[in-house]
Biopython code that builds the backbone (N, CA, C, O; Angstrom):
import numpy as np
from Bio.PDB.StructureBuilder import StructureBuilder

atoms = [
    (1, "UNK", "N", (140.200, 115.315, 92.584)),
    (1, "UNK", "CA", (138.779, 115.504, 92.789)),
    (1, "UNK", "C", (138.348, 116.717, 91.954)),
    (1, "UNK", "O", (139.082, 117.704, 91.922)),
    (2, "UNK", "N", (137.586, 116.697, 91.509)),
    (2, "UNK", "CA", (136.899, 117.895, 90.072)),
    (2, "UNK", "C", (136.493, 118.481, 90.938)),
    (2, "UNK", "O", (136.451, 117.990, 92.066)),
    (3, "UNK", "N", (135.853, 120.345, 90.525)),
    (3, "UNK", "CA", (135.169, 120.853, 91.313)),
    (3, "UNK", "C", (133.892, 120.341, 91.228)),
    (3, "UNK", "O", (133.183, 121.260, 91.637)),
    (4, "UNK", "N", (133.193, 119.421, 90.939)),
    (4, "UNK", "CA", (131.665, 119.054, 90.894)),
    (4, "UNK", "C", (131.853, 118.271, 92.190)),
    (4, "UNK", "O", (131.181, 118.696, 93.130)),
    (5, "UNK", "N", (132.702, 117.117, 92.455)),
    (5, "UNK", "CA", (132.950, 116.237, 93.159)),
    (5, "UNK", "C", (133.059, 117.215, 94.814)),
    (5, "UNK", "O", (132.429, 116.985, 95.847)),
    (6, "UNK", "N", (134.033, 118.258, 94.564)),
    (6, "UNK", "CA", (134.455, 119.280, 95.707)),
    (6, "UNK", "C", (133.137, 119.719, 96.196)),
    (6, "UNK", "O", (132.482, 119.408, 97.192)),
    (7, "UNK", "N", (132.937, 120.510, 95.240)),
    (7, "UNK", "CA", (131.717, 121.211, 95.807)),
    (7, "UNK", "C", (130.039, 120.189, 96.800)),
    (7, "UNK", "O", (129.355, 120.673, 97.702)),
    (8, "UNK", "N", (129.850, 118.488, 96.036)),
    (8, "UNK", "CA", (129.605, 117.917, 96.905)),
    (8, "UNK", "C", (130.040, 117.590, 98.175)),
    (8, "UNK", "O", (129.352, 117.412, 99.181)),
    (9, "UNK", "N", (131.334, 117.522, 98.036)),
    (9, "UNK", "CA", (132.087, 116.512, 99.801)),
    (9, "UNK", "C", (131.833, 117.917, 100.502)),
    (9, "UNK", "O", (131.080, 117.688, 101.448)),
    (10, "UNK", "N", (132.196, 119.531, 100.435)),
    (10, "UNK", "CA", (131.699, 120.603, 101.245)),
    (10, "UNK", "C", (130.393, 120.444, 101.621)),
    (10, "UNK", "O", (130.073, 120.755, 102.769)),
    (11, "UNK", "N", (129.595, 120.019, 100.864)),
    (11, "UNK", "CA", (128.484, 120.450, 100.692)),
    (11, "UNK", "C", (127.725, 119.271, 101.966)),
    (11, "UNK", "O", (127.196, 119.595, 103.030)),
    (12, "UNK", "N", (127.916, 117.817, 101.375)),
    (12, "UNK", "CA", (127.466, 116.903, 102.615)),
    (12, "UNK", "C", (128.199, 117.463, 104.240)),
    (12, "UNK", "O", (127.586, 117.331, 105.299)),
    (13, "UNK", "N", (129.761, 118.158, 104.126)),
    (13, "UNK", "CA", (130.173, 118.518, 105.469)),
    (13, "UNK", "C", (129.157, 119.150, 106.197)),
    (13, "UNK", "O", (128.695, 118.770, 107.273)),
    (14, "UNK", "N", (128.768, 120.346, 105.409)),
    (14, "UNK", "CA", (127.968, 121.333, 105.833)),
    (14, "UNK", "C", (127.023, 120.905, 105.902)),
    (14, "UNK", "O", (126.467, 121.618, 106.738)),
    (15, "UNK", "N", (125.947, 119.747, 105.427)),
    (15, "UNK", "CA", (124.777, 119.518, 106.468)),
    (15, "UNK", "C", (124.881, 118.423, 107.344)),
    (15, "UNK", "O", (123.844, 117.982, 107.838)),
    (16, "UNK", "N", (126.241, 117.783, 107.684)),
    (16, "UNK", "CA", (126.347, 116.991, 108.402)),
    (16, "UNK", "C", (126.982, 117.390, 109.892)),
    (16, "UNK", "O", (126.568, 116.911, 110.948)),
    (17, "UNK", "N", (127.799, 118.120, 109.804)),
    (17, "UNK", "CA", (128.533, 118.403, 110.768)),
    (17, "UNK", "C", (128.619, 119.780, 110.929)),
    (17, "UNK", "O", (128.011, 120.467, 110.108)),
    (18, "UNK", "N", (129.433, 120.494, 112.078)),
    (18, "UNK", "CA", (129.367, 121.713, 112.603)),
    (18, "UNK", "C", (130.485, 122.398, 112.218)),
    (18, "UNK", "O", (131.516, 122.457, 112.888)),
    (19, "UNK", "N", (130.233, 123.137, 110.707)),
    (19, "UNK", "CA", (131.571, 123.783, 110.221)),
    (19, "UNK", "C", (131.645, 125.107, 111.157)),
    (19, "UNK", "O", (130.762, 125.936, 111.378)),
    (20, "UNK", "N", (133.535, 125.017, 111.836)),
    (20, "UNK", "CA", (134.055, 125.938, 112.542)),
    (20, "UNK", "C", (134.742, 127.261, 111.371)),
    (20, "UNK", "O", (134.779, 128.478, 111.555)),
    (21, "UNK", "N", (135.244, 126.417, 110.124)),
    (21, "UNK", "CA", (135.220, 127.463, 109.289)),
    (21, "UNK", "C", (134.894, 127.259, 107.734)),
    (21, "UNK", "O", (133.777, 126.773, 107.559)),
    (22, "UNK", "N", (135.667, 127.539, 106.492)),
    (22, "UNK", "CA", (135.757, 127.499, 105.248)),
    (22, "UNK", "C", (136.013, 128.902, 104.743)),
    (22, "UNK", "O", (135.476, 130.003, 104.612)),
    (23, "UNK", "N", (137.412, 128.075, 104.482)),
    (23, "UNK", "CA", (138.114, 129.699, 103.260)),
    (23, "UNK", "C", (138.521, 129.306, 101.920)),
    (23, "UNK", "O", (138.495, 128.162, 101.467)),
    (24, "UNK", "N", (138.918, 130.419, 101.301)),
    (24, "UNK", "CA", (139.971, 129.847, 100.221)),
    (24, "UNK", "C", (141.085, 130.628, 100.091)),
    (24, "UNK", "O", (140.841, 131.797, 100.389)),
    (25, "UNK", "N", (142.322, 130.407, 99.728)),
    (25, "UNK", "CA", (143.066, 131.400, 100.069)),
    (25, "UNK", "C", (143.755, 131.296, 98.994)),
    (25, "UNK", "O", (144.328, 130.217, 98.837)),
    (26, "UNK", "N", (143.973, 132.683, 97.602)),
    (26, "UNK", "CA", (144.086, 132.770, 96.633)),
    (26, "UNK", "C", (145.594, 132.827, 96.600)),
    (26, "UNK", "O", (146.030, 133.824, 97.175)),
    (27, "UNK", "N", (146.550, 131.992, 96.059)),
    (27, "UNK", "CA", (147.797, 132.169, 95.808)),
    (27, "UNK", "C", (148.285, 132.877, 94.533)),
    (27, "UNK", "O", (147.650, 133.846, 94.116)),
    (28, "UNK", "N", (149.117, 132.547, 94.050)),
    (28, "UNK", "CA", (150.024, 132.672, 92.679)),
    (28, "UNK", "C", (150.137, 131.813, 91.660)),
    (28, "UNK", "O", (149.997, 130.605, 91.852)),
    (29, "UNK", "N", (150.341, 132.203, 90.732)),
    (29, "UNK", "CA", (149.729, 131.342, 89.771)),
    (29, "UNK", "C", (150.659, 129.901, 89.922)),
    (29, "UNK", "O", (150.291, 128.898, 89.309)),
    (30, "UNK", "N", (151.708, 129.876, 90.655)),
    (30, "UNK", "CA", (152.562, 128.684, 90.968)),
    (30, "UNK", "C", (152.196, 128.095, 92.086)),
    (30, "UNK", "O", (152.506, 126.912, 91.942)),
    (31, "UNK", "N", (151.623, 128.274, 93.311)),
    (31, "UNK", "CA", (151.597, 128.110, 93.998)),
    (31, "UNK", "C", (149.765, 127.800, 94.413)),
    (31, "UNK", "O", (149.301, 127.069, 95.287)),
    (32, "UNK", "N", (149.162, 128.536, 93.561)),
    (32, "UNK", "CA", (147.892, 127.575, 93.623)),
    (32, "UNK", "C", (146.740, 128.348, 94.632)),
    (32, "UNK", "O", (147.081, 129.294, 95.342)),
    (33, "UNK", "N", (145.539, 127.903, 94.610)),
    (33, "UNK", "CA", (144.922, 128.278, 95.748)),
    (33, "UNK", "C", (144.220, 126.934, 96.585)),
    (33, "UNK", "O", (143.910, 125.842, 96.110)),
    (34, "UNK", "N", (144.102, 127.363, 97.831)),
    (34, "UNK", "CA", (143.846, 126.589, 98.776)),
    (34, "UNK", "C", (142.419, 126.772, 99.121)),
    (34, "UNK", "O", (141.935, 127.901, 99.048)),
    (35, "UNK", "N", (141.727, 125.796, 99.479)),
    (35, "UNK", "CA", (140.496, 125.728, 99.780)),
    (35, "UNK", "C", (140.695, 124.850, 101.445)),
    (35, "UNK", "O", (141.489, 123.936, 101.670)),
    (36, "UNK", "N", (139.771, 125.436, 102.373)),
    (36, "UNK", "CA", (139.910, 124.412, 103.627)),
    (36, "UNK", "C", (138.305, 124.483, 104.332)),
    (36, "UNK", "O", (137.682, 125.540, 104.428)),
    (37, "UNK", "N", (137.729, 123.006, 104.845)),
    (37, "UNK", "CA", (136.557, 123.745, 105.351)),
    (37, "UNK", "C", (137.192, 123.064, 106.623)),
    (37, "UNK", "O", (138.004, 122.160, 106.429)),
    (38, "UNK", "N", (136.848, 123.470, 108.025)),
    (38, "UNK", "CA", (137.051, 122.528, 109.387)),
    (38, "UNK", "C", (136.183, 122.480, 110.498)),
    (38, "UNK", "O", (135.720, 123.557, 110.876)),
    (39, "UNK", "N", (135.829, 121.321, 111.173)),
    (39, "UNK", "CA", (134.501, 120.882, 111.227)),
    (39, "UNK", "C", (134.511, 120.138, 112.707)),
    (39, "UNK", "O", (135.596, 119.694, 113.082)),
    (40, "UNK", "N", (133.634, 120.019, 113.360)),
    (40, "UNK", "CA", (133.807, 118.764, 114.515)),
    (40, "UNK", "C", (133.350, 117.616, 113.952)),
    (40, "UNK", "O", (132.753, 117.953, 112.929)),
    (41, "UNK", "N", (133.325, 116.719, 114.051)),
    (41, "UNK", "CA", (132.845, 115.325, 113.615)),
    (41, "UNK", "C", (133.204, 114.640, 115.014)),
    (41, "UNK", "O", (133.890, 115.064, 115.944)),
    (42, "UNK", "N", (132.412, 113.269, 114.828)),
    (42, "UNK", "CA", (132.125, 112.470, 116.073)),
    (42, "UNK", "C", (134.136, 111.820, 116.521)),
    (42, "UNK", "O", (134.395, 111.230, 117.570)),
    (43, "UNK", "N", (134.986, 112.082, 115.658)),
    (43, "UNK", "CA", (136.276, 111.499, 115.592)),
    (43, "UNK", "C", (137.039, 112.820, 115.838)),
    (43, "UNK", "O", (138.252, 112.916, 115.650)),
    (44, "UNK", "N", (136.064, 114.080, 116.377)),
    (44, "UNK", "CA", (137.083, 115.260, 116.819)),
    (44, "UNK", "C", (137.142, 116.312, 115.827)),
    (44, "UNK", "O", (136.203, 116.553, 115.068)),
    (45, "UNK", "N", (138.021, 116.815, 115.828)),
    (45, "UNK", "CA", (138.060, 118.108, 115.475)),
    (45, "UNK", "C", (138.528, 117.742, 113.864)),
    (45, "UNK", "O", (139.111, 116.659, 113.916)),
    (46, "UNK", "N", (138.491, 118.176, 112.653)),
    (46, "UNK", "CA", (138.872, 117.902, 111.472)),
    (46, "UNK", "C", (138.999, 118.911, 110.530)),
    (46, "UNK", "O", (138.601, 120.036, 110.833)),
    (47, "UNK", "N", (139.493, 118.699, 109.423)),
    (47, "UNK", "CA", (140.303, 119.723, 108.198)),
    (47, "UNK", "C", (140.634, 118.714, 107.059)),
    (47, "UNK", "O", (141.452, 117.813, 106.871)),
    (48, "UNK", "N", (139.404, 119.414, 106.261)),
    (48, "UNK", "CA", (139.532, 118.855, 105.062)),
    (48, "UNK", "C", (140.056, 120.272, 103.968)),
    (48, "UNK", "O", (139.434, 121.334, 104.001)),
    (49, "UNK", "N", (140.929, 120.120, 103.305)),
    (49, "UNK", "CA", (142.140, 120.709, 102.435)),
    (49, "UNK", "C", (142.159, 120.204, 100.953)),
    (49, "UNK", "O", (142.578, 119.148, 100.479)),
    (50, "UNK", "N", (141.565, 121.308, 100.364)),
    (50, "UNK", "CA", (141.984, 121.187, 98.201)),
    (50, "UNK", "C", (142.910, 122.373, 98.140)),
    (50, "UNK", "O", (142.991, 123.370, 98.857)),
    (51, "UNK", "N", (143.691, 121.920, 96.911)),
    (51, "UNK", "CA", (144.405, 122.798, 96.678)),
    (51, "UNK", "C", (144.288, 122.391, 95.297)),
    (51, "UNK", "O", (144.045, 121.296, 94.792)),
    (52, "UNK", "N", (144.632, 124.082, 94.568)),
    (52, "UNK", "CA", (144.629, 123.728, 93.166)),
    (52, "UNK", "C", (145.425, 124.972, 92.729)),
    (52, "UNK", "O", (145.490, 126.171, 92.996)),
    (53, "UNK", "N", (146.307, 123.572, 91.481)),
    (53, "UNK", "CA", (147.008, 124.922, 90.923)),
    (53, "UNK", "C", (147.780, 124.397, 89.887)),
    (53, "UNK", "O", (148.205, 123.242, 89.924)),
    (54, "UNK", "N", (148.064, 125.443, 88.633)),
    (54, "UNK", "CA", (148.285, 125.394, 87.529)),
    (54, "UNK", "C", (149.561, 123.491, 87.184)),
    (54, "UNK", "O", (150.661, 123.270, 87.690)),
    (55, "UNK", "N", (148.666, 122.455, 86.085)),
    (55, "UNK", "CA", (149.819, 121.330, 85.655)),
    (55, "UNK", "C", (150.947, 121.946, 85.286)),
    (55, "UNK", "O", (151.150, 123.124, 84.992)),
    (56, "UNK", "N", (151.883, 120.724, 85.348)),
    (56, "UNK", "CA", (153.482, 121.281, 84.831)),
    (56, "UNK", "C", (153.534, 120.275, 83.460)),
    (56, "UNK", "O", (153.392, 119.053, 83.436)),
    (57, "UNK", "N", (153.812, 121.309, 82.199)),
    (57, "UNK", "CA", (153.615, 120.894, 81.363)),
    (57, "UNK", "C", (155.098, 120.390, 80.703)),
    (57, "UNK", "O", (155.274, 119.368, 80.039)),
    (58, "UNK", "N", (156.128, 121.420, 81.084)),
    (58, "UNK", "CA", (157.274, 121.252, 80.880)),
    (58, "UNK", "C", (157.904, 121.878, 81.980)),
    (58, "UNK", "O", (157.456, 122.520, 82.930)),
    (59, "UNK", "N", (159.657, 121.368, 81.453)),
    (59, "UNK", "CA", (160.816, 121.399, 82.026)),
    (59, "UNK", "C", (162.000, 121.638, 81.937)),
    (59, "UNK", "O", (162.580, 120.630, 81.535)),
    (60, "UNK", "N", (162.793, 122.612, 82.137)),
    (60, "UNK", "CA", (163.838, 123.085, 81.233)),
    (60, "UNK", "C", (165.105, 123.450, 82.853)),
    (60, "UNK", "O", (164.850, 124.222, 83.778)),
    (61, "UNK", "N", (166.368, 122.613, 82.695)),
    (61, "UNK", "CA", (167.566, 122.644, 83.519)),
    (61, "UNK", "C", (168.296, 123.591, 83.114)),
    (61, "UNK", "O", (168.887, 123.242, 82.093)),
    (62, "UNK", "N", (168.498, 124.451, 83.372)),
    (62, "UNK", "CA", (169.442, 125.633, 83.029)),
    (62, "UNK", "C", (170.321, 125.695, 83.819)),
    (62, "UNK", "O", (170.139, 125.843, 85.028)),
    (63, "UNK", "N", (172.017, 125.537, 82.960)),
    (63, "UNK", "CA", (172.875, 125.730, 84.249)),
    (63, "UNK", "C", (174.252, 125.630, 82.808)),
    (63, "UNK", "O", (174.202, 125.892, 81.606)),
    (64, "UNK", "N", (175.493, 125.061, 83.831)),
    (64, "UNK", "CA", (176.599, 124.787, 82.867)),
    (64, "UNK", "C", (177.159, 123.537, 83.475)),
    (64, "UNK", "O", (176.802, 123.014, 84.531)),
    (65, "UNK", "N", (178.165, 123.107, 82.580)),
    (65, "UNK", "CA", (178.816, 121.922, 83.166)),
    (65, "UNK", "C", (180.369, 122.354, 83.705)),
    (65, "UNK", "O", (181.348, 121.615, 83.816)),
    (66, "UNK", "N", (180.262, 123.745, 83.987)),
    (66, "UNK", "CA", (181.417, 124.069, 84.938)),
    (66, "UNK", "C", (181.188, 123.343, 86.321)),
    (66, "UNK", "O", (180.190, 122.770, 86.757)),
    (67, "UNK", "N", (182.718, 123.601, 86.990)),
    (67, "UNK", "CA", (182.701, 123.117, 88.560)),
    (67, "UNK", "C", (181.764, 124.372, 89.456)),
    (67, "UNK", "O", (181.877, 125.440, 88.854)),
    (68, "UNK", "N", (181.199, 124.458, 90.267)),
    (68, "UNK", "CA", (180.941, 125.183, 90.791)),
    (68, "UNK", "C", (179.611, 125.922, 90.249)),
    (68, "UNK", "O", (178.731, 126.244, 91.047)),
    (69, "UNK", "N", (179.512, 126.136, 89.101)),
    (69, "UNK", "CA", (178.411, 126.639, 88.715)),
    (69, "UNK", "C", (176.744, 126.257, 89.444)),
    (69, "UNK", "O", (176.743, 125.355, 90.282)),
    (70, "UNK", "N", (175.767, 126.747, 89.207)),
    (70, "UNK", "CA", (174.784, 126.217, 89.731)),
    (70, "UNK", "C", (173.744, 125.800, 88.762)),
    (70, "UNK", "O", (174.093, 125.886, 87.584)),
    (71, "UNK", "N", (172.429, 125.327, 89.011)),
    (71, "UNK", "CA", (171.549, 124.527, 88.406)),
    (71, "UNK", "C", (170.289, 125.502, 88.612)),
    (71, "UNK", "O", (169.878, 125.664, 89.761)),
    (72, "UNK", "N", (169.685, 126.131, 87.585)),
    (72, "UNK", "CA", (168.305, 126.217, 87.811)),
    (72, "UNK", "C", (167.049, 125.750, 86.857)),
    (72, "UNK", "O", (167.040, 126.057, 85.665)),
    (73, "UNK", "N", (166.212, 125.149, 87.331)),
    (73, "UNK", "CA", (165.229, 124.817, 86.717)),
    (73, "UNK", "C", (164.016, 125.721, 86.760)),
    (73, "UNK", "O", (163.512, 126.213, 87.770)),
    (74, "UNK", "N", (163.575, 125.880, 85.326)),
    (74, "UNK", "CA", (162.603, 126.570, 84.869)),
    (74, "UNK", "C", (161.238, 125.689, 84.321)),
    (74, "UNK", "O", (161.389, 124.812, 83.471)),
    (75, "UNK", "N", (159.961, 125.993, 84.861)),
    (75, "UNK", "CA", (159.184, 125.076, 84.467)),
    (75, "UNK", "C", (157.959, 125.529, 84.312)),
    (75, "UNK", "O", (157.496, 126.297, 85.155)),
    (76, "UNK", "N", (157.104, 125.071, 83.034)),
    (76, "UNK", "CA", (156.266, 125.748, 82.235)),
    (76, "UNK", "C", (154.912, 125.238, 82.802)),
    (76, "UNK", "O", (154.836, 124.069, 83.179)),
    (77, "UNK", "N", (153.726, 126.157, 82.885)),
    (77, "UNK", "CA", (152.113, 125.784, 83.527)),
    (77, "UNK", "C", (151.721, 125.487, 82.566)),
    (77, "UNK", "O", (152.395, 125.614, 81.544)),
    (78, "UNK", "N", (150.860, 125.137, 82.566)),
    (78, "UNK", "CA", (149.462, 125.095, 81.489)),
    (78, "UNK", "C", (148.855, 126.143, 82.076)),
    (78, "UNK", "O", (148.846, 126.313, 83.295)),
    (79, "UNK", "N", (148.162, 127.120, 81.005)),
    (79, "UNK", "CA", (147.314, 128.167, 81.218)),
    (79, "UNK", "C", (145.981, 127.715, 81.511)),
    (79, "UNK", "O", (145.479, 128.300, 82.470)),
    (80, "UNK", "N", (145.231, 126.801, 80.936)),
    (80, "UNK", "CA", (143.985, 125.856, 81.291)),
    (80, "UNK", "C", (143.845, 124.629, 82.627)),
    (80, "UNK", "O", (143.007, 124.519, 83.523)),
    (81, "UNK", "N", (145.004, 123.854, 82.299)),
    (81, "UNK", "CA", (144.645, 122.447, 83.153)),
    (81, "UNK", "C", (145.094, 122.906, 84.388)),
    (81, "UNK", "O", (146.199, 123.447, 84.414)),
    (82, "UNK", "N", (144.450, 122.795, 85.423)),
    (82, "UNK", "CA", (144.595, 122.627, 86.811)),
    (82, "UNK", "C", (144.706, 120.894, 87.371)),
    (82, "UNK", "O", (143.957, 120.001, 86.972)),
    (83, "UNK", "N", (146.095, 120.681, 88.610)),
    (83, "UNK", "CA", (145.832, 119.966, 89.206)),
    (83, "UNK", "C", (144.982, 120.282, 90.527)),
    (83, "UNK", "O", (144.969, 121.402, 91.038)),
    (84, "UNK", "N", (144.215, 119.094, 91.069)),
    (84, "UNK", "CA", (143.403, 119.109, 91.985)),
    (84, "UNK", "C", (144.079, 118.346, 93.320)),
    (84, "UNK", "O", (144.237, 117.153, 93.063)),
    (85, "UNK", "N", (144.416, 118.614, 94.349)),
    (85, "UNK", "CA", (145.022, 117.413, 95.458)),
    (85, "UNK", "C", (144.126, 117.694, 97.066)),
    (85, "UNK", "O", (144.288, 118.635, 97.843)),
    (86, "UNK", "N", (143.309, 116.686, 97.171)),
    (86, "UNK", "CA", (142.783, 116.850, 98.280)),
    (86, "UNK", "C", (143.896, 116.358, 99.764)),
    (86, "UNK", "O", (144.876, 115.664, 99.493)),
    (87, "UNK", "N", (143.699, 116.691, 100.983)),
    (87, "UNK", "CA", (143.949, 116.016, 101.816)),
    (87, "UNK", "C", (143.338, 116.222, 103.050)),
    (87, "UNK", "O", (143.168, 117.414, 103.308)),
    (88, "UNK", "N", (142.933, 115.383, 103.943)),
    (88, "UNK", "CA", (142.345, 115.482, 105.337)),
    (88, "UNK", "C", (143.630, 115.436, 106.737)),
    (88, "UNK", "O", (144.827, 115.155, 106.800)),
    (89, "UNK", "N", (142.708, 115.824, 107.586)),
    (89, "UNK", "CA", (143.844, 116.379, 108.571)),
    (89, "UNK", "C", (142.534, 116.155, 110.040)),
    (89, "UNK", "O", (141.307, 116.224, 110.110)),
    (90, "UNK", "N", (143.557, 115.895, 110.927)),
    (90, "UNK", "CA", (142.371, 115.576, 112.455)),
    (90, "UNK", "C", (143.470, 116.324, 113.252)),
    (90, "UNK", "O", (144.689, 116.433, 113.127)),
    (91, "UNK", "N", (142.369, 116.882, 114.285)),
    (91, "UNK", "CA", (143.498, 118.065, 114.720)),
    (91, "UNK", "C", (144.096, 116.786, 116.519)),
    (91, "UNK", "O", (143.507, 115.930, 117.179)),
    (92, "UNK", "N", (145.350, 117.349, 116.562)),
    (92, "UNK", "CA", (145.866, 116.811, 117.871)),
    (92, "UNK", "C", (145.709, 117.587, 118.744)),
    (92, "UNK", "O", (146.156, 118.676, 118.385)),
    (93, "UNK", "N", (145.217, 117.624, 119.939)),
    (93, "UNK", "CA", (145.309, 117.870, 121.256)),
    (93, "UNK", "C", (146.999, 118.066, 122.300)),
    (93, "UNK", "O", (147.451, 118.891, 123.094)),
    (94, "UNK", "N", (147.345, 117.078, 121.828)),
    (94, "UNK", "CA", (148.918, 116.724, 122.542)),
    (94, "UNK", "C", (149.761, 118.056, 121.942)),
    (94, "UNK", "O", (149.967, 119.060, 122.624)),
    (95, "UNK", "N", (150.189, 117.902, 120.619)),
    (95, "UNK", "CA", (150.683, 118.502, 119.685)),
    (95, "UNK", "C", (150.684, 119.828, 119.572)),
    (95, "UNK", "O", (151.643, 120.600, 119.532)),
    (96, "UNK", "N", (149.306, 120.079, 119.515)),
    (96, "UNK", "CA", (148.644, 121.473, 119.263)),
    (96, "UNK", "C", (148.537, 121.609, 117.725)),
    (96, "UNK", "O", (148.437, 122.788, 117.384)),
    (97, "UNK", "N", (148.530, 120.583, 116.545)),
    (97, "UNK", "CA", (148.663, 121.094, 115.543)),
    (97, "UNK", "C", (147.755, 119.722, 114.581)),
    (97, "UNK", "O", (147.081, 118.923, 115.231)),
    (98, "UNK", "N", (147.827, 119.615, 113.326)),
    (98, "UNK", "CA", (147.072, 118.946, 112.555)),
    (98, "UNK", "C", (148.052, 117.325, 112.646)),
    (98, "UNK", "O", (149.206, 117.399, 113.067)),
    (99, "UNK", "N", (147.640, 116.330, 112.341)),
    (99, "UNK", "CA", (147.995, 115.102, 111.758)),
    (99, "UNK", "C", (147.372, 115.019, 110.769)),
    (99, "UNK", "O", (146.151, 115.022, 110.925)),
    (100, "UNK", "N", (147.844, 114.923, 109.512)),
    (100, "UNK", "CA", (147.342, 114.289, 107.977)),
    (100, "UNK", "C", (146.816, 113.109, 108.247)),
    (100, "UNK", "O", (147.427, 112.293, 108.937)),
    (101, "UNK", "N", (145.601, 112.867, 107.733)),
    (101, "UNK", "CA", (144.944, 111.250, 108.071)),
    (101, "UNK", "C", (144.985, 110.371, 106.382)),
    (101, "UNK", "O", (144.505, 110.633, 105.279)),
    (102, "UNK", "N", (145.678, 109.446, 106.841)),
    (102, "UNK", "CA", (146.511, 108.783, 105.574)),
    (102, "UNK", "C", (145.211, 107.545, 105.231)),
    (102, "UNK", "O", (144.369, 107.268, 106.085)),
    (103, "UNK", "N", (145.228, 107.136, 104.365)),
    (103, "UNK", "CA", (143.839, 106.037, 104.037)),
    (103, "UNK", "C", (145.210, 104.705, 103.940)),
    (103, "UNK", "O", (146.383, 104.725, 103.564)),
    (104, "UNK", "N", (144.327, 103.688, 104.475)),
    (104, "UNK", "CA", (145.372, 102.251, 105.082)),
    (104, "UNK", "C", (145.630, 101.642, 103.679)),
    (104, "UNK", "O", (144.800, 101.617, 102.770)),
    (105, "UNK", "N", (146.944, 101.135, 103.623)),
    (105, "UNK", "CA", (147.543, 100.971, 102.301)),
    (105, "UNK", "C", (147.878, 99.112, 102.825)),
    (105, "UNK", "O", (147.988, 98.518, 103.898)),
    (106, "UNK", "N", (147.923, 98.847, 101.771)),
    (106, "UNK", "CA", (148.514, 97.347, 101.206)),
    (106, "UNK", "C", (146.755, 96.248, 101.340)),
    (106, "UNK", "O", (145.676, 96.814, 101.521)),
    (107, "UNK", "N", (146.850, 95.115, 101.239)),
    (107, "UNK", "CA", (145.965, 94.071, 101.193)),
    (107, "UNK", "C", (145.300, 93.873, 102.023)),
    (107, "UNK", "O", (145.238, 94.635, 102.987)),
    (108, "UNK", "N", (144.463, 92.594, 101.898)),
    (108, "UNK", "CA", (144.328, 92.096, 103.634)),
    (108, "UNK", "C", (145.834, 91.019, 103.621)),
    (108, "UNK", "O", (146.718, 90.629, 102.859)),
    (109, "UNK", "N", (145.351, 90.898, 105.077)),
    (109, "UNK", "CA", (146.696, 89.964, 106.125)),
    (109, "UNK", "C", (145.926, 88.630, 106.375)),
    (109, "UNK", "O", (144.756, 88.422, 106.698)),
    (110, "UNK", "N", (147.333, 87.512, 106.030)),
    (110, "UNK", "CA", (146.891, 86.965, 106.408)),
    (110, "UNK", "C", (145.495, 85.900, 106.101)),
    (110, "UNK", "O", (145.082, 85.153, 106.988)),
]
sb = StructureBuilder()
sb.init_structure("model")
sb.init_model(0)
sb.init_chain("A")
sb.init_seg("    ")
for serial, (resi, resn, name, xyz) in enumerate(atoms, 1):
    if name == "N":
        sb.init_residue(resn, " ", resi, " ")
    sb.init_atom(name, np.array(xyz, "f"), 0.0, 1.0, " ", f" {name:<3s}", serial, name[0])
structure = sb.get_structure()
């Protein structure tokens, strides 16, 4: 989702429903920053989640082909391209914690 696209879906939250919060929470340049707004809606309590943070442009295995030795991988950002990954979340009651709300996969049935 682009930030043009982002900044709409916040934007309808906020005059639709009763935002409880919205942050962003600035990471590392590997690790990205997080955006969350969370809201009541008529289906309960909810958390909608972007995160963004630097593409992987490359990939480099560093290690040996001794026994025992170990493996590390080193892997290169792009200084420009950002990936974008949204996800939604409905909070549980039982649990005490979020369920990811997955969009229904395969055909119709039948």
């Amino acid at each position: 989702m682009h930030d043009e696209q982002w900044k709409e879906t916040v934007g309808r939250i906020q005059d639709t429903f009763r935002v409880l919060s919205h942050e962003v929470v600035r990471g590392d340049e590997v690790s990205g920053d997080v955006e969350f707004i969370e809201f009541e809606s008529p289906q309960g309590r909810m958390k909608v989640e972007r995160t963004s943070k630097p593409r992987i442009v490359g990939k480099t295995a560093l290690g040996s082909k001794r026994i025992g030795s170990s493996v590390s991988v080193h892997y290169e950002y792009s200084p420009t391209d950002r990936v974008h990954t949204v996800k939604a979340y409905r909070w549980n009651d039982v649990k005490g914690d979020w369920d990811e709300v997955t969009a229904p996969t395969g055909g119709a049935s039948g």
